[in-house]
C-alpha positions in Angstrom: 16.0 4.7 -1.3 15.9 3.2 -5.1 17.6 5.5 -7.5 15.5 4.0 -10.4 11.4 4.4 -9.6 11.5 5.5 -6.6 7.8 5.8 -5.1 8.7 8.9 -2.8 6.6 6.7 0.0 5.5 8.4 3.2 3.6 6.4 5.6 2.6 7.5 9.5 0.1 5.3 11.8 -1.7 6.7 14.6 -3.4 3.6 16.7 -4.6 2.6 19.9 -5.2 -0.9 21.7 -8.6 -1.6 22.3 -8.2 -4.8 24.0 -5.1 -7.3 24.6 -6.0 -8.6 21.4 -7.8 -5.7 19.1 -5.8 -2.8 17.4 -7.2 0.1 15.6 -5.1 2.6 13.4 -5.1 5.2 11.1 -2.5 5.3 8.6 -1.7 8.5 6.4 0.3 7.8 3.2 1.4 9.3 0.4 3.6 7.6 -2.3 4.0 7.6 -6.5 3.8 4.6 -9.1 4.5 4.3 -12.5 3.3 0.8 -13.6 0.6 -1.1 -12.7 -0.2 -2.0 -9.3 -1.3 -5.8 -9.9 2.4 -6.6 -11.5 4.0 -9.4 -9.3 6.9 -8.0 -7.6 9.0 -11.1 -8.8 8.5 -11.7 -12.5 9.5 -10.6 -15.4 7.2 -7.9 -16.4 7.5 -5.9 -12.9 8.8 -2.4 -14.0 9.5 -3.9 -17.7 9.5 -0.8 -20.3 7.0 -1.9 -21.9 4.5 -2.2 -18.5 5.0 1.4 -17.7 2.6 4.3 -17.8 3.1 7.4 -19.3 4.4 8.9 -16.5 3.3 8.3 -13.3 0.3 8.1 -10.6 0.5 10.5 -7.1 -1.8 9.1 -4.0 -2.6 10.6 -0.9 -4.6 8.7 1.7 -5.3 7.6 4.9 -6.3 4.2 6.2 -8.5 2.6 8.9 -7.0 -0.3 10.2 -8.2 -3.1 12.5 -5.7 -5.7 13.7 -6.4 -8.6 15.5 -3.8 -10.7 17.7 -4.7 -14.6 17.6 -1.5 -16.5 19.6 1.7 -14.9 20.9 2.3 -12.4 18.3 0.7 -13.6 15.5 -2.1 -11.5 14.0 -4.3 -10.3 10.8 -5.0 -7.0 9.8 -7.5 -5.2 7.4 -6.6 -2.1 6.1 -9.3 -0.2 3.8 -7.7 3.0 2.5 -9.9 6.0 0.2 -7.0 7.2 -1.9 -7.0 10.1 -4.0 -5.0 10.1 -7.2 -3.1 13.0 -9.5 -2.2 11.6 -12.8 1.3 13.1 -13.9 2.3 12.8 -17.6 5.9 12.1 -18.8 6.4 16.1 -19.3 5.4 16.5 -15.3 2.0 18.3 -16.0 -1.2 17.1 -14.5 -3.1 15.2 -16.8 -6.6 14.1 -14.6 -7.6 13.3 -11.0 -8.9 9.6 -9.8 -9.7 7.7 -7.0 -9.7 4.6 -5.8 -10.3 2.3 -3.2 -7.2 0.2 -2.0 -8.0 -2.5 0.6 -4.6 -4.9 2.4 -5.3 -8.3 4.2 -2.9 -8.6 6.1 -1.1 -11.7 8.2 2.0 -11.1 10.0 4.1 -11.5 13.3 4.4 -8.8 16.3 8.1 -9.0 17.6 8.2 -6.6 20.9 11.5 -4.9 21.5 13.0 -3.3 24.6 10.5 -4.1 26.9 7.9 -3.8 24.4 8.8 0.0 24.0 10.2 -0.8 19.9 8.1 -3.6 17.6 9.1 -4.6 14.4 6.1 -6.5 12.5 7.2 -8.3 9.6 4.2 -9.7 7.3 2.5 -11.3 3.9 -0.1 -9.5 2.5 -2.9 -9.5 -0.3 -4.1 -6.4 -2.0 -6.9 -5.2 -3.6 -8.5 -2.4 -5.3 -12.5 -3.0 -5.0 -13.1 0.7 -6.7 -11.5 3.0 -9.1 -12.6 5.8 -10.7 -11.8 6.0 -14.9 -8.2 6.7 -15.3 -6.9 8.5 -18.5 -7.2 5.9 -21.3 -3.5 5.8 -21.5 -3.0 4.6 -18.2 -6.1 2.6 -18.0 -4.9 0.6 -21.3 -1.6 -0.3 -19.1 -3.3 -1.0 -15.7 -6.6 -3.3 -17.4 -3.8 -5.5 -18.3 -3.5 -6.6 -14.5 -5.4 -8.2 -11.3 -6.6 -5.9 -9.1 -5.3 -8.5 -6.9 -2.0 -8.6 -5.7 -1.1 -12.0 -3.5 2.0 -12.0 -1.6 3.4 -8.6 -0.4 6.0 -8.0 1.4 5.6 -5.7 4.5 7.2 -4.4 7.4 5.7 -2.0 9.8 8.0 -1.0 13.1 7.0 1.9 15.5 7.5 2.9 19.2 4.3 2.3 21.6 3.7 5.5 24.3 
């Protein structure tokens, strides 16, 4: 919904309940960036002119998730996604392909809804990017700049059980 940068994000999950306690999912997403991924959401250089790449970065990918229930509704999750990249220059042409490996560690709270036919699941993550291939040298001189950690993100998953 952001008029300015909007990342065009798509996300579906697919999962099944192994157990009381065990989750696996799949996840298909699709979404754009045009700054670094490792920028803090909360300082000063997050979408700063000068942080941005020349143009933008297009992923498509799915993940495989497992999540794991500890007390009431509190749980973890890892998510390990192979993402597939399309670099898109300032003029909209495609400039290379990448690919990386984007990995979420996730801790957050199951809240069950209308007889536990709703959730909404609220949660704190930590990102990471173990593996990327080379990215154009303009966009790599941007994103070396930054952690391929990223501590603290927001997330909120919601979704309908059958």
């Amino acid at each position: 919904f952001a008029s300015s940068n909007n990342p065009e994000f798509v996300q579906v999950n697919f999962g099944y309940r192994l157990t009381g306690k065990d989750v696996v999912s799949i996840e298909l997403k699709t979404w754009k960036y045009a700054w670094p991924l490792g920028i803090p959401p909360f300082g000063g250089s997050f979408e700063a002119p000068e942080e941005e790449f020349p143009g933008f970065i297009r992923e498509f990918g799915f993940a495989l998730v497992y999540q794991r229930f500890w007390w009431k509704g509190l749980y973890t999750a890892i998510h390990m996604m192979p993402a597939w990249q399309r670099f898109v220059d300032n003029n909209d042409s495609k400039i290379d392909n990448g690919f990386q490996l984007f990995n979420t560690y996730r801790l957050g709270y199951h809240i069950k809804l209308f007889k536990d036919k709703f959730f909404i699941e609220p949660s704190i993550a930590i990102t990471h990017r173990p593996f990327h291939t080379e990215m154009p040298a303009s966009f790599k001189q941007k994103d070396d700049q930054w952690s391929k950690f990223l501590f603290g993100e927001p997330g909120l998953h919601f979704g309908f059980n059958f």
